[in-house]
Jmol script that loads the backbone (N, CA, C; Angstrom):
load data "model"
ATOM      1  N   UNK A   1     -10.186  -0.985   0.344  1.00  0.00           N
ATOM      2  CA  UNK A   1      -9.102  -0.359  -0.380  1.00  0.00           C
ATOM      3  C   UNK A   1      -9.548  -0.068  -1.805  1.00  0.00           C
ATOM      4  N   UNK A   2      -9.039   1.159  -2.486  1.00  0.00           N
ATOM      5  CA  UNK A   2      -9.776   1.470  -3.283  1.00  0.00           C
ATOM      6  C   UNK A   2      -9.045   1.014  -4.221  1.00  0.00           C
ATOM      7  N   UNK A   3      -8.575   0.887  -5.726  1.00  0.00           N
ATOM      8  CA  UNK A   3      -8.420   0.329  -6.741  1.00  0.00           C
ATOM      9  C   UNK A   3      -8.226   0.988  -7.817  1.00  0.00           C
ATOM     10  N   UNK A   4      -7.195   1.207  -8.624  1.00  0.00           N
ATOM     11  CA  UNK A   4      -6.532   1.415 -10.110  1.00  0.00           C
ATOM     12  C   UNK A   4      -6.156   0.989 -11.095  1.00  0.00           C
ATOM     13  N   UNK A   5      -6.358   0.760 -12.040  1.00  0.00           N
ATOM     14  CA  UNK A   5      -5.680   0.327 -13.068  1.00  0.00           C
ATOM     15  C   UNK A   5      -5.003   1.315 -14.150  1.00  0.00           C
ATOM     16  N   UNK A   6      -3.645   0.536 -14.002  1.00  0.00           N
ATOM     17  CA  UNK A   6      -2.660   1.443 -15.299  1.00  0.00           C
ATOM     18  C   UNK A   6      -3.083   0.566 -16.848  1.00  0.00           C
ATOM     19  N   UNK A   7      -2.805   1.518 -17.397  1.00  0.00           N
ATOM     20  CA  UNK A   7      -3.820   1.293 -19.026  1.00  0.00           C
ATOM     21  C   UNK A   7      -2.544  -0.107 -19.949  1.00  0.00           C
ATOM     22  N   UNK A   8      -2.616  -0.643 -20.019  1.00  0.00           N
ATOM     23  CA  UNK A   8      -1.449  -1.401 -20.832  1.00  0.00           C
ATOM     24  C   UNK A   8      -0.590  -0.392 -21.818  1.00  0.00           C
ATOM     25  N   UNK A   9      -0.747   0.829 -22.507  1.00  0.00           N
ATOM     26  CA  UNK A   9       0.615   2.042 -23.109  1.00  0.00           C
ATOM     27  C   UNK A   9       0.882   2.588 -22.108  1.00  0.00           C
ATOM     28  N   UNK A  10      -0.032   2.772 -21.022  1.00  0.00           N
ATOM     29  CA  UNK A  10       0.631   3.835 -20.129  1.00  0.00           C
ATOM     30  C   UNK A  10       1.228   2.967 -19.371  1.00  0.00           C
ATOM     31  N   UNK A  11       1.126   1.396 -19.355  1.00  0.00           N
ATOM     32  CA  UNK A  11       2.246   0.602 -18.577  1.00  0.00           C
ATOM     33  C   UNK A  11       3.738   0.568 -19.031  1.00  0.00           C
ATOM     34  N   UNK A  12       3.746   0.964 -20.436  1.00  0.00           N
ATOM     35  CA  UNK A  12       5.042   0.518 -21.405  1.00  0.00           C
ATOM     36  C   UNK A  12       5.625   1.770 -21.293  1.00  0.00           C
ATOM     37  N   UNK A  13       4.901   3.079 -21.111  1.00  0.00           N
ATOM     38  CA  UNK A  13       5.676   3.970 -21.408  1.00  0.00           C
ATOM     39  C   UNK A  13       6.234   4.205 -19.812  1.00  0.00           C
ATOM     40  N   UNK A  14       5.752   3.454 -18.801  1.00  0.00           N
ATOM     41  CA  UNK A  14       6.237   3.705 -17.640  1.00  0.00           C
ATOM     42  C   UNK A  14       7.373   2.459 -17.359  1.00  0.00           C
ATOM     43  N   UNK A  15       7.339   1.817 -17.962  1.00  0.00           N
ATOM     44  CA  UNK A  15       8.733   0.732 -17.857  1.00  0.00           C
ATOM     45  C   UNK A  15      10.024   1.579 -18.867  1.00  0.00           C
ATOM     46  N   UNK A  16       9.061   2.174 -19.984  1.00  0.00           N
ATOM     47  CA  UNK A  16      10.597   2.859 -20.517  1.00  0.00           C
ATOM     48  C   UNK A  16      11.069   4.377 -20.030  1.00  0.00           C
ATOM     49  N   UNK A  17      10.447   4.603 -18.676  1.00  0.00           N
ATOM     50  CA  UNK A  17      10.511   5.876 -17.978  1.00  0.00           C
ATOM     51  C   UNK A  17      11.781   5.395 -17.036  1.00  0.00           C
ATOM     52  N   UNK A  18      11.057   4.179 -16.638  1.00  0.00           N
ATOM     53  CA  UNK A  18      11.763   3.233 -15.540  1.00  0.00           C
ATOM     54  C   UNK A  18      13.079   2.850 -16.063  1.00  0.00           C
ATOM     55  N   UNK A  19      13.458   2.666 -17.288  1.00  0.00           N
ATOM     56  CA  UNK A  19      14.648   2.225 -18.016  1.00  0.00           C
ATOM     57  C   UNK A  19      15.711   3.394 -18.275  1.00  0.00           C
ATOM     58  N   UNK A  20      15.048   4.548 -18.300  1.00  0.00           N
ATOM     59  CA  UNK A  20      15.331   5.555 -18.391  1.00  0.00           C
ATOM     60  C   UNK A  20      16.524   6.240 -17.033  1.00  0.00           C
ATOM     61  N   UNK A  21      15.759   6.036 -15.866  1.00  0.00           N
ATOM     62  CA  UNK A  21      16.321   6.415 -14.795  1.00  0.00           C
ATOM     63  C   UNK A  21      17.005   5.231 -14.588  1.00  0.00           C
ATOM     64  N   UNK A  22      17.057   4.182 -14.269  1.00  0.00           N
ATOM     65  CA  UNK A  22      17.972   2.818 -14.449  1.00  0.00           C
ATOM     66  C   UNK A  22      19.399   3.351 -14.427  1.00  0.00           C
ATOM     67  N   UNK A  23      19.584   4.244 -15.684  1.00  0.00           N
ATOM     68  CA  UNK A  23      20.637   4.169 -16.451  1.00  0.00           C
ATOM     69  C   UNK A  23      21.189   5.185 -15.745  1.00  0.00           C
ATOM     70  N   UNK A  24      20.215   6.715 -15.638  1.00  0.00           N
ATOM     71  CA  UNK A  24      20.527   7.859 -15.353  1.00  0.00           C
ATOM     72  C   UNK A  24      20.876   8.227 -14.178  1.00  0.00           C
ATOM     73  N   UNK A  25      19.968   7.708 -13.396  1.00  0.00           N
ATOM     74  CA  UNK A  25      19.497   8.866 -11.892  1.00  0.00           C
ATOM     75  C   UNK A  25      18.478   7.798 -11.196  1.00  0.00           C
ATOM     76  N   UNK A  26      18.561   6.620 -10.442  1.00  0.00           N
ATOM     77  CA  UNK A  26      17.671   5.467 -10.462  1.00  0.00           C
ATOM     78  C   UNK A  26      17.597   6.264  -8.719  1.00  0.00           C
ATOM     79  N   UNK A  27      17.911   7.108  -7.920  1.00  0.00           N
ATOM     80  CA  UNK A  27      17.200   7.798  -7.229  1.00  0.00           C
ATOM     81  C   UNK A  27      15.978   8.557  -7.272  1.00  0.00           C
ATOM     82  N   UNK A  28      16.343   9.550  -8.620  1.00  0.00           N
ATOM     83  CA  UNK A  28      15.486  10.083  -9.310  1.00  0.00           C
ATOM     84  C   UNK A  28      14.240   9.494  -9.495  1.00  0.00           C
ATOM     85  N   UNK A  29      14.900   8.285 -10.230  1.00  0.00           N
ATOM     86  CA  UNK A  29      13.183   7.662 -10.741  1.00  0.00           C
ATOM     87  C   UNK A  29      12.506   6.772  -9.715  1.00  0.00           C
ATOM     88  N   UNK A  30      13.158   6.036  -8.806  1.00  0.00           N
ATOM     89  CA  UNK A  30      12.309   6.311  -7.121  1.00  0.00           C
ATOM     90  C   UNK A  30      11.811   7.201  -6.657  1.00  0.00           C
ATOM     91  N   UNK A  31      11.843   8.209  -6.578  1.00  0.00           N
ATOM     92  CA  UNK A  31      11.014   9.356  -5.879  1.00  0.00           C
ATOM     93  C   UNK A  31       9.760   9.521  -7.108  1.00  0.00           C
ATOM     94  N   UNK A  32      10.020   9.500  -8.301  1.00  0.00           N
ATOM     95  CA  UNK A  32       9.045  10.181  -9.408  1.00  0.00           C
ATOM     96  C   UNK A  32       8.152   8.498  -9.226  1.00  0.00           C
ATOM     97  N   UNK A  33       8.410   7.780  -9.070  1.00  0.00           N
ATOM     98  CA  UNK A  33       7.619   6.513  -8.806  1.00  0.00           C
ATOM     99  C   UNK A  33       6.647   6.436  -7.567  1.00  0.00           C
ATOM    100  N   UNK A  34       7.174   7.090  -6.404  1.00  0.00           N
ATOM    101  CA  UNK A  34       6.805   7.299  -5.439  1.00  0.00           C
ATOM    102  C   UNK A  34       5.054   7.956  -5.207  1.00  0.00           C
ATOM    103  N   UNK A  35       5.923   8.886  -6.015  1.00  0.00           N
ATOM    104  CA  UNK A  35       4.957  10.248  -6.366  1.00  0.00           C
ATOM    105  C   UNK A  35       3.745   9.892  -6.906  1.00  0.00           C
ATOM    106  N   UNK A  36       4.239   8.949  -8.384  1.00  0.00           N
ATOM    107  CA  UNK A  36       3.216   8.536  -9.270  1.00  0.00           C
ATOM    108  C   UNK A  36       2.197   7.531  -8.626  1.00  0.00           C
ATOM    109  N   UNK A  37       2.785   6.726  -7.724  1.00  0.00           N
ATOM    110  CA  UNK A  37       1.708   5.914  -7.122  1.00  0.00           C
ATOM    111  C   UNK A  37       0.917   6.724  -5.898  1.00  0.00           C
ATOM    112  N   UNK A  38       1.706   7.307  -5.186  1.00  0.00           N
ATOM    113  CA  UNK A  38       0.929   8.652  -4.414  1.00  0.00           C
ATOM    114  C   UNK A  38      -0.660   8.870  -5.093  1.00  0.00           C
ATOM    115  N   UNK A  39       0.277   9.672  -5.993  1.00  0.00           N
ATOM    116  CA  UNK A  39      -1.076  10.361  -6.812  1.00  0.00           C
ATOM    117  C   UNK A  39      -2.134   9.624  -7.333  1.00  0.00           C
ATOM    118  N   UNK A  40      -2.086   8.221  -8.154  1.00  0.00           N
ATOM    119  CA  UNK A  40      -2.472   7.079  -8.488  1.00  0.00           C
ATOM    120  C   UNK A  40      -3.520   7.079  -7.226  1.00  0.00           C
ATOM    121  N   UNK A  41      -3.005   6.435  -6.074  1.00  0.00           N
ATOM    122  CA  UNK A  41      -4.332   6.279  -4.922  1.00  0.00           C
ATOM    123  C   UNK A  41      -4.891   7.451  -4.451  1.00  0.00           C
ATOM    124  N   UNK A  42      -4.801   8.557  -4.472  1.00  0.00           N
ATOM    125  CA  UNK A  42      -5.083   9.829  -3.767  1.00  0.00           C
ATOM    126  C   UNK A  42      -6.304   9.701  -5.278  1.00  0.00           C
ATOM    127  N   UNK A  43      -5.995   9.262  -6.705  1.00  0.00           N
ATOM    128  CA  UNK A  43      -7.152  10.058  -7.417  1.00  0.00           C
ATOM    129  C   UNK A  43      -7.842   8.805  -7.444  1.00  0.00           C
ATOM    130  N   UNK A  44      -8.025   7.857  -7.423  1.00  0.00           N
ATOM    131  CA  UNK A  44      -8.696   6.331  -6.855  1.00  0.00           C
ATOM    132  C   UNK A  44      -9.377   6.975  -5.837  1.00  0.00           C
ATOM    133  N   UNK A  45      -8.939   7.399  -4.559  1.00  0.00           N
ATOM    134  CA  UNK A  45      -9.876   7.345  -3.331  1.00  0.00           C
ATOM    135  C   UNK A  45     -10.622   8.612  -3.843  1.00  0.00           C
ATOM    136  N   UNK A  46     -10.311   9.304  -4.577  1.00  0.00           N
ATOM    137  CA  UNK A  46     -11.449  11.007  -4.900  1.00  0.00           C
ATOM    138  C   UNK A  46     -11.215  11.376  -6.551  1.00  0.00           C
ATOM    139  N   UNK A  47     -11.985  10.846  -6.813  1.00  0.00           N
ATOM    140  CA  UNK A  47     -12.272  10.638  -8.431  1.00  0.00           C
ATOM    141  C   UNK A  47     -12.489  11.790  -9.282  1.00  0.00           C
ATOM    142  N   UNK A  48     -12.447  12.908  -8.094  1.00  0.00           N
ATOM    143  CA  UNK A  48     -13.544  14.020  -9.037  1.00  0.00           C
ATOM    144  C   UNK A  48     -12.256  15.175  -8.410  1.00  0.00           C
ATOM    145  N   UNK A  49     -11.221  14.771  -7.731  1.00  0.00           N
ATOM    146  CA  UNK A  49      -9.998  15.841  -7.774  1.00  0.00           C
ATOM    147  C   UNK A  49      -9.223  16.250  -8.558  1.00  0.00           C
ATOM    148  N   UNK A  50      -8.843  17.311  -9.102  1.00  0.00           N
ATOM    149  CA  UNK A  50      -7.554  17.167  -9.932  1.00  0.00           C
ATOM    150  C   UNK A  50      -8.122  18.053 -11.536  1.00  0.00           C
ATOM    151  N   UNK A  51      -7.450  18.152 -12.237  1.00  0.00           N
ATOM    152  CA  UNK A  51      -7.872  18.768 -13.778  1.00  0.00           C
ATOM    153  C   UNK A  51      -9.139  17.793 -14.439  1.00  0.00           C
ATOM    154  N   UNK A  52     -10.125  18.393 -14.893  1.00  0.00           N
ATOM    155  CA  UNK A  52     -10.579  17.544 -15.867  1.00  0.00           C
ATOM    156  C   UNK A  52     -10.483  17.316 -17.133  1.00  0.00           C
ATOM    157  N   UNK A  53     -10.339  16.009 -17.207  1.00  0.00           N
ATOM    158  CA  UNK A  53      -9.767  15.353 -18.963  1.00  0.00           C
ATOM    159  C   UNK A  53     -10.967  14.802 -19.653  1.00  0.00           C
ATOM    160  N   UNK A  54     -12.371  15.811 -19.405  1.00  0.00           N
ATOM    161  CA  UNK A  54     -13.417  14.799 -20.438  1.00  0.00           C
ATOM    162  C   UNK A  54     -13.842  14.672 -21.578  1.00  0.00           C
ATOM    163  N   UNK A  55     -12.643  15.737 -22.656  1.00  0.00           N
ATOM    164  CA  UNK A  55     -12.289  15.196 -23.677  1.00  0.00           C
ATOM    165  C   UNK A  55     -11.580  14.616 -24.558  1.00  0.00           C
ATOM    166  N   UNK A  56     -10.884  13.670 -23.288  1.00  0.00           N
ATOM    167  CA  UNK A  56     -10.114  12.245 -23.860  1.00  0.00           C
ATOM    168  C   UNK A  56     -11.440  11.249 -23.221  1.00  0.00           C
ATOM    169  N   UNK A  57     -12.023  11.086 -22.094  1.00  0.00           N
ATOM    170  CA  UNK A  57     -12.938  10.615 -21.736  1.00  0.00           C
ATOM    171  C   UNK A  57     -13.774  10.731 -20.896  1.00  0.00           C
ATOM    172  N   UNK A  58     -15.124  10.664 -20.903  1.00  0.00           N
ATOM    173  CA  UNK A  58     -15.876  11.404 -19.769  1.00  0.00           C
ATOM    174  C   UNK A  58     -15.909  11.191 -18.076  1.00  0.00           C
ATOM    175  N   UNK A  59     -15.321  12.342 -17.472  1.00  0.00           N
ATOM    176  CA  UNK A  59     -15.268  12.026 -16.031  1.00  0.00           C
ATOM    177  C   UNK A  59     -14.467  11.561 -15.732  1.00  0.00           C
ATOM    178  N   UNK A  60     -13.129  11.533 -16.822  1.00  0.00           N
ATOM    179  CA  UNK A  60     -11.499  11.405 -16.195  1.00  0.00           C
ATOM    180  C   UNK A  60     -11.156  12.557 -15.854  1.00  0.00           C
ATOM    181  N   UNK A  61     -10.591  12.686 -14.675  1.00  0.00           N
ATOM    182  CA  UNK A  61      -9.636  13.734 -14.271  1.00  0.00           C
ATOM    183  C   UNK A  61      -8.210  13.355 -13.859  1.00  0.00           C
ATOM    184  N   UNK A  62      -7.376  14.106 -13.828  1.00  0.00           N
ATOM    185  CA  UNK A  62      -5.672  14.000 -14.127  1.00  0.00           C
ATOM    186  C   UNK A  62      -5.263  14.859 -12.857  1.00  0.00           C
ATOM    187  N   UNK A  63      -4.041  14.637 -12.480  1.00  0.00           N
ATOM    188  CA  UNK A  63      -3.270  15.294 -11.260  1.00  0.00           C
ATOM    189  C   UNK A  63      -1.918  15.546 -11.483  1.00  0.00           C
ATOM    190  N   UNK A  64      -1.248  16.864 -11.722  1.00  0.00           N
ATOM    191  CA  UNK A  64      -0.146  17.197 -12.094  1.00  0.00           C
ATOM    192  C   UNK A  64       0.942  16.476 -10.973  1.00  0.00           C
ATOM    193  N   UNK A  65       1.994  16.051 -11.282  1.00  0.00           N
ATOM    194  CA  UNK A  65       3.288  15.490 -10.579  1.00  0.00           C
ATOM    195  C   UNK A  65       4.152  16.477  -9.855  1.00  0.00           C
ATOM    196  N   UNK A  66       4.888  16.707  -9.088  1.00  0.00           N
ATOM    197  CA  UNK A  66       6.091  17.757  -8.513  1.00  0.00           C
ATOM    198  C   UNK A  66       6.844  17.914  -9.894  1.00  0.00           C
ATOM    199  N   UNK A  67       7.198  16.725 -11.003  1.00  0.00           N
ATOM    200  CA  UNK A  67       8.284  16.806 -12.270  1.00  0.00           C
ATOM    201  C   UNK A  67       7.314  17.361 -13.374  1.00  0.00           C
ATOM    202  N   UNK A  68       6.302  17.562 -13.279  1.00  0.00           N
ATOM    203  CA  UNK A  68       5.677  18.254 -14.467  1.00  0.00           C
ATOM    204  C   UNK A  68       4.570  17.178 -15.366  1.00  0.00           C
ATOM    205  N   UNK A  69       4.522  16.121 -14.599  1.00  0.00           N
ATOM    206  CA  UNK A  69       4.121  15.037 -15.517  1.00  0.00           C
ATOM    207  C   UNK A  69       2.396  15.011 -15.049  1.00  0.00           C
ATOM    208  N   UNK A  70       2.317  14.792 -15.823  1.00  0.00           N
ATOM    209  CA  UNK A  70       0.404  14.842 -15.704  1.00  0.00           C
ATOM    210  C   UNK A  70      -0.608  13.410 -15.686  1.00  0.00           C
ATOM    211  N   UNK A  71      -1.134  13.123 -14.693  1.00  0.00           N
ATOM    212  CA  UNK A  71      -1.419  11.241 -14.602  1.00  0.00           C
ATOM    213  C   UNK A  71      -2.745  11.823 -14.570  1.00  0.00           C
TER     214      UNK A  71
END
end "model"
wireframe off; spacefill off
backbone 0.3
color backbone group
């Protein structure tokens, strides 16, 4: 099984995403959770799919969300 790690800000800003829908639309933010871990293992198992980000760091690449959000 392949393996991810969420960054400790990008953990906080995803608990106050999570706090967010809580309040709002906590369907909503199940499915966008869904998604996000989707995508999370899909770019774990193929590292080299998706936009490349290698100037935030070399040989990161990112995968746009269905909501517009970019991981």
């Amino acid at each position: 099984m392949t393996r991810y790690i969420i960054a400790p800000s990008a953990s906080r800003d995803l608990n106050a995403i999570a706090d967010y829908f809580l309040v709002r639309n906590m369907e909503a933010g199940e499915k966008l959770f869904r998604e996000f871990n989707n995508k999370c293992q899909n770019l774990a198992k193929f590292p080299n799919v998706g936009r490349s980000c290698g100037h935030v760091r070399p040989l990161l690449h990112g995968l746009l969300l269905a909501t517009g959000y970019f991981i």
